[in-house]
C-alpha positions as a printed NumPy array, in Angstrom:
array([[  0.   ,   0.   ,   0.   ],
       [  1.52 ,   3.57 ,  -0.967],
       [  1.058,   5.894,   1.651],
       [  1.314,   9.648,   1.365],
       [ -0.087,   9.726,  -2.112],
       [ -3.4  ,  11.521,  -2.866],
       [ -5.118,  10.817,  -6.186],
       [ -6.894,  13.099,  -8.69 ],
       [ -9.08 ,  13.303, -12.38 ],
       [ -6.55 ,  14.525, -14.722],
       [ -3.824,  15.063, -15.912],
       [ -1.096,  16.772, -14.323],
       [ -1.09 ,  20.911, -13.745],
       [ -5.121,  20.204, -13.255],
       [ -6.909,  22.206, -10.744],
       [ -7.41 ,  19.178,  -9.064],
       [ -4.099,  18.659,  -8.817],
       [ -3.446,  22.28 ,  -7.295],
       [ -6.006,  21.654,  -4.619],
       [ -3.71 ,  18.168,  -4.094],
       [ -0.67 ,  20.17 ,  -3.255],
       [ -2.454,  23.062,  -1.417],
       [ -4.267,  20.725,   1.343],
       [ -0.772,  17.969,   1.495],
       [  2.197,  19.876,   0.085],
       [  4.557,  16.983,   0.893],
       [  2.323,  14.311,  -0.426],
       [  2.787,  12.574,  -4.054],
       [ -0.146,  13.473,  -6.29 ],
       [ -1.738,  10.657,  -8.041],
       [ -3.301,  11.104, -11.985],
       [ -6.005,   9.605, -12.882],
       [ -7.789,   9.292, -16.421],
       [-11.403,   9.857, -14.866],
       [-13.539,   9.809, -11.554],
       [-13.947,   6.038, -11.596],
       [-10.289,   5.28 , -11.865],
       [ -9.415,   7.78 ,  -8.998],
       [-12.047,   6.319,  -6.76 ],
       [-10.634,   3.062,  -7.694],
       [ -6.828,   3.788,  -6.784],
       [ -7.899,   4.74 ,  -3.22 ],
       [-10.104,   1.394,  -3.205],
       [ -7.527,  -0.349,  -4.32 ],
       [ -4.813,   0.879,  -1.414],
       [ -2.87 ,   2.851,  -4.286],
       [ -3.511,   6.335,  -2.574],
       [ -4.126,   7.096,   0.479],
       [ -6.652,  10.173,   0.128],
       [ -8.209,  11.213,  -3.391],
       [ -9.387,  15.002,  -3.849],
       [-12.529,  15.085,  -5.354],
       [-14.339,  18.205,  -7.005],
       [-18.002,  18.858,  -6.055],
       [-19.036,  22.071,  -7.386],
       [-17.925,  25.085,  -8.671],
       [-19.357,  28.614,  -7.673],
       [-19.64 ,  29.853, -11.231],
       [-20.936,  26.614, -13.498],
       [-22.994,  24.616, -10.737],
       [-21.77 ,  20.919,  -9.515],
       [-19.763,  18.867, -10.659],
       [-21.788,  16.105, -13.098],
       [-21.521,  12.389, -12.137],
       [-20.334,  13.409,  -8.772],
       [-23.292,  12.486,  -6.819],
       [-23.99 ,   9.194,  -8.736],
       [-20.461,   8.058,  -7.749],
       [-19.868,   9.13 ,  -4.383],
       [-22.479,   6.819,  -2.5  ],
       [-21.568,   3.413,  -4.48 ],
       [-18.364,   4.002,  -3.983],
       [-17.641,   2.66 ,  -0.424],
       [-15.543,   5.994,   0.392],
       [-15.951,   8.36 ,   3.336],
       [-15.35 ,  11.746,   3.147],
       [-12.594,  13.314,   5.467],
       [-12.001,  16.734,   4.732],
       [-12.976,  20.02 ,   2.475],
       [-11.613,  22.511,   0.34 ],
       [-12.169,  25.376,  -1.428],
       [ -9.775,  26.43 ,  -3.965],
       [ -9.703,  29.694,  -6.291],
       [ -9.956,  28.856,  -9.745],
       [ -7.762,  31.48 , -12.217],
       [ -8.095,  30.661, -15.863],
       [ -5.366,  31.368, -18.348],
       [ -5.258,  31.482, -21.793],
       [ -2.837,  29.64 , -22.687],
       [ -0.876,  29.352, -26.296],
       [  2.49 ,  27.792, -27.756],
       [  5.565,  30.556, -28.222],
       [  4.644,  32.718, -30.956],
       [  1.013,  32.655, -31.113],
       [ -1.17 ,  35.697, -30.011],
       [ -4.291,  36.15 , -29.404],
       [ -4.949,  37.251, -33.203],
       [ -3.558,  34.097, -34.143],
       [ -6.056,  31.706, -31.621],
       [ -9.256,  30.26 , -33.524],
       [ -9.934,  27.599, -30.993],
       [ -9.56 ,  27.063, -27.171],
       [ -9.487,  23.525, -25.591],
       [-10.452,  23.173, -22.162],
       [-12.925,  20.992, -19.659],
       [-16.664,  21.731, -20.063],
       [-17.043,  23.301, -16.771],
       [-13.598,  25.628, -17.734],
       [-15.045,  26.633, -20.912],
       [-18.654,  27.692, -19.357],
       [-16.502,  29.616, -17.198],
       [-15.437,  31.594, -19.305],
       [-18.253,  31.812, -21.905],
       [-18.505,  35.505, -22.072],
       [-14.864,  35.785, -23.009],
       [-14.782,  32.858, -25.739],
       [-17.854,  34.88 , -26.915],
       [-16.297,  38.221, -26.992],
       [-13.421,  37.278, -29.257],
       [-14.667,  34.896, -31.518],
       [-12.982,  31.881, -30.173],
       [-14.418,  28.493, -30.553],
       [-14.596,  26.113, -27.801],
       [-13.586,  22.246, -27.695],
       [-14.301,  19.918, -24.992],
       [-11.71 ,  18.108, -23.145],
       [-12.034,  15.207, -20.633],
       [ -9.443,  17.934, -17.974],
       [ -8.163,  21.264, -18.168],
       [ -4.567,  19.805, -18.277],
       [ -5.015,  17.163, -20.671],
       [ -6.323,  20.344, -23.025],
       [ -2.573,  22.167, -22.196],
       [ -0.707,  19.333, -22.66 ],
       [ -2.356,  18.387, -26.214],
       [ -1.984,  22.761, -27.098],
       [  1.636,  21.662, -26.205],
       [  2.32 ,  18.723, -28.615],
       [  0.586,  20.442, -31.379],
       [  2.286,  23.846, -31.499],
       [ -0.138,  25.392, -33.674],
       [ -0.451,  29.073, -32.755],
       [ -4.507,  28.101, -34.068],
       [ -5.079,  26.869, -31.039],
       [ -5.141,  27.64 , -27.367],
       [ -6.095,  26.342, -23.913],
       [ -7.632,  27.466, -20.58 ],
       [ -5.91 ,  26.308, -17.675],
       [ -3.896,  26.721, -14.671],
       [ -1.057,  28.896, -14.595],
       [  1.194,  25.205, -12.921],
       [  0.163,  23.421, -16.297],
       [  1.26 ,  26.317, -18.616],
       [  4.618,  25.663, -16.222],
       [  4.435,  21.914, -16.712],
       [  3.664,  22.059, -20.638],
       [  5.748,  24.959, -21.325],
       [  3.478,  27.394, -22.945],
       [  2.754,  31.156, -22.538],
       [  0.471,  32.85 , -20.731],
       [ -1.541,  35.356, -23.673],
       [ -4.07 ,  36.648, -21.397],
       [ -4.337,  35.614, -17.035],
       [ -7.839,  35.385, -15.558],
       [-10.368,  34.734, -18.315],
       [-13.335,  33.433, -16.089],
       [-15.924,  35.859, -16.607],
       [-16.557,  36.063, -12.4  ],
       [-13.773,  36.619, -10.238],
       [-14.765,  34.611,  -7.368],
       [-14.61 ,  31.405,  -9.033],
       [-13.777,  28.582,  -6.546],
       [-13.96 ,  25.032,  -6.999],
       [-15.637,  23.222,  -3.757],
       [-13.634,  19.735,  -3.413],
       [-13.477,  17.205,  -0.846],
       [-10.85 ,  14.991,   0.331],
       [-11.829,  10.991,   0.346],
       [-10.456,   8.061,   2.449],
       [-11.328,   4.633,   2.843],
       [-12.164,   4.677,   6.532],
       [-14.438,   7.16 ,   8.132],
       [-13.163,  10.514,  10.063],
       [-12.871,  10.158,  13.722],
       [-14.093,  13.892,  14.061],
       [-15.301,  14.143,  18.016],
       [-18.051,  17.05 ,  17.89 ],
       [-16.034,  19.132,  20.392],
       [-13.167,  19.848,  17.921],
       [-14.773,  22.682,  15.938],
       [-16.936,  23.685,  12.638],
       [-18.26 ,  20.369,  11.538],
       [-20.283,  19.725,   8.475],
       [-22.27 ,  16.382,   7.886],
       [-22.9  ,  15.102,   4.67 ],
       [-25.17 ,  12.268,   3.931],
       [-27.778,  10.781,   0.51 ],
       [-31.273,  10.19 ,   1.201],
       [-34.519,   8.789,  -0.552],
       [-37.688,  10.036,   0.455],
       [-41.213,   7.945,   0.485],
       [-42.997,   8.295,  -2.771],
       [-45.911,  10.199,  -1.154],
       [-47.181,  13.545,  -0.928],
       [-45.62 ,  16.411,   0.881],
       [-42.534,  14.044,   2.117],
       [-39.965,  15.718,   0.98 ],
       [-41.72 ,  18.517,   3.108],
       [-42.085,  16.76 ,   6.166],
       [-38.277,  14.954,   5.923],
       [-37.241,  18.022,   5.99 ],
       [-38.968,  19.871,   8.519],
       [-36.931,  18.634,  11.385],
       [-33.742,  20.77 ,  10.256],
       [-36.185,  23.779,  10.103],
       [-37.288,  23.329,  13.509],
       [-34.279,  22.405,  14.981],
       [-32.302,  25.229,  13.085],
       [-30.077,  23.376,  11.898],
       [-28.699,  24.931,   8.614],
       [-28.757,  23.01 ,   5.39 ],
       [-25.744,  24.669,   3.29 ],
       [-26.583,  22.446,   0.121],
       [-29.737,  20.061,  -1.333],
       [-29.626,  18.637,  -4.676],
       [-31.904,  16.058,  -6.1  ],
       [-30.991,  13.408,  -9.043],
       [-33.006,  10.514, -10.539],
       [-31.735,   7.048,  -9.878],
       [-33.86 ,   4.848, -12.187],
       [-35.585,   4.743, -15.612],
       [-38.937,   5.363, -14.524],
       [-38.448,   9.328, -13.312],
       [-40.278,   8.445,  -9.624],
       [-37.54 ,   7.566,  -7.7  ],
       [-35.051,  10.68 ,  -6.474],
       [-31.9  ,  10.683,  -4.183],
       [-30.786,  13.916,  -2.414],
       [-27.435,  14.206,  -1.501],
       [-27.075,  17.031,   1.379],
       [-24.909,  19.048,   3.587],
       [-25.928,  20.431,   7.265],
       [-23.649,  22.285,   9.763],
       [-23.035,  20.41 ,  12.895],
       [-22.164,  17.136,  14.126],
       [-24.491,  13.846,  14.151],
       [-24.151,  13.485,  17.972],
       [-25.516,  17.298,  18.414],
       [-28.643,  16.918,  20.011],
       [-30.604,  19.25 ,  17.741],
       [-28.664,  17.413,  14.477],
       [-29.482,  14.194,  15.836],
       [-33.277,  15.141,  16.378],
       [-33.226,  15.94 ,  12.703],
       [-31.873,  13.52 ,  11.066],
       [-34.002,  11.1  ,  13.416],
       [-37.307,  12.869,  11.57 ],
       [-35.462,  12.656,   8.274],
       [-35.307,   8.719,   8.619],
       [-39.025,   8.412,   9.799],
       [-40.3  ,  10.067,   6.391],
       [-37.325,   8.204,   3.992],
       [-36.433,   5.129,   2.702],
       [-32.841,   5.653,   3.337],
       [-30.344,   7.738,   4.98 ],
       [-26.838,   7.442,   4.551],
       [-24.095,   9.448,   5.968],
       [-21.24 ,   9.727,   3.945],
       [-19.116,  12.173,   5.82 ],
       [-18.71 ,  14.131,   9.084],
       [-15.72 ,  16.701,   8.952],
       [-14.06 ,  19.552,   9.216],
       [-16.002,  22.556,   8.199],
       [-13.03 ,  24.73 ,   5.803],
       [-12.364,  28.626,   7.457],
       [-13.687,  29.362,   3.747],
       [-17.266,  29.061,   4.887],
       [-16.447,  31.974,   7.429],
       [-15.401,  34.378,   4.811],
       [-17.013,  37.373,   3.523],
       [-18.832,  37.181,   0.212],
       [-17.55 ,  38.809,  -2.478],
       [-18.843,  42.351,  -2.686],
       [-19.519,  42.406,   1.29 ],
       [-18.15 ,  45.285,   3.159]])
């Protein structure tokens, strides 16, 4: 088993792979090709923690994400939020006259639709942000550009032609950091934020009433998202996240109403709330 490695989607200079070295600077970061595979090296005892992106603050979550998590057997351990700072990037020579197309991840690209749009540019989806540099790189055609991270302009050795592209300037990335054993987080050690997947009973009002107990036990739900699970369009999971601890009395009182009206609760994580939640908005005096 490889200790001290943390694995991420993408290639490597991938924002993924920033967040990596920003959370465990002394740690080996581990590529992988796609979600599945990186879930699968830290089943598989080839990393030790994987950092995984959720959502972003510009372009929504994260797709697949919420399918994956609960079947895969992981735990969540840990959050991060890390600021996301497009660059254009281009081989030596090229300028911005020159660029016709821009490579990048979908979620990069929407990003930064505004700008693509301004100048013309057209957009082609790749599977990471990276992966888009590195294939800029081996081409060398001053055509074509990519938007990525200033490290993977580094790694693939091309130029910067324009820093910050993203059309909103607080762009973060929400990720969090899996494991293959659960947290040990006692409740007394700080911030804590719970995250669990739930299935409601296919009657009226119950997504209402399953969630009623967090209302009136103010406890604060900080995200809800629904997804279908089957063909038919009837059956919905909810994956959530709630401030506080599972062995808070109020927290327990409300998750103990949230079983009575579902078919399922499952935690998936208690942890470490990030000091990014405490600060300001952007714009707030």
């Amino acid at each position: 088993m490889t200790e001290q490695t943390i694995a991420f989607q993408g290639a490597p200079g991938a924002y993924s792979d920033m967040a990596c070295r920003a959370v465990f600077p002394d740690w080996t970061t581990l590529p992988c090709p796609d979600f599945e595979d990186t879930f699968a090296a830290l089943s598989e005892g080839r990393a030790e923690r994987a950092m995984i992106p959720i959502e972003n603050s510009s372009a929504g979550r994260v797709a697949d994400i919420h399918h994956l998590l609960p079947g895969s057997g992981l735990h969540i351990v840990g959050e991060h939020f890390q600021k996301v700072e497009h660059q254009l990037l281009a081989p030596r020579g090229a300028t911005l006259q020159t660029i016709k197309t821009v490579h990048s991840h979908v979620q990069a690209l929407g990003q930064c639709r505004n700008f693509l749009r301004s100048h013309g540019l057209r957009p082609e989806v790749h599977a990471d942000t990276a992966g888009a540099a590195a294939e800029v790189a081996e081409r060398g055609d001053p055509a074509h550009a990519a938007i990525a991270s200033a490290l993977a302009g580094e790694l693939y050795g091309l130029q910067t032609l324009l820093p910050n592209v993203h059309d909103l300037q607080h762009n973060t990335t929400r990720f969090v950091v899996m494991a293959r054993e659960p947290m040990d987080h006692p409740r007394e050690a700080g911030p804590t934020v719970t995250s669990f997947v739930f299935r409601v009973r296919s009657v009226p009002a119950a997504l209402y009433k399953a969630l009623g107990g967090f209302a009136t036990n103010g406890v604060n739900i900080t995200k809800l998202e629904s997804y279908i699970i089957d063909g038919s369009f009837r059956v919905a999971q909810f994956y959530a996240d709630v401030e506080g601890h599972p062995e808070d009395r109020l927290v327990r009182l409300a998750l103990e109403e949230l079983a009575f009206f579902s078919r399922e609760v499952r935690i998936l994580g208690v942890y470490p709330a990030s000091p990014f939640r405490n600060s300001p908005a952007p714009g707030a005096e």
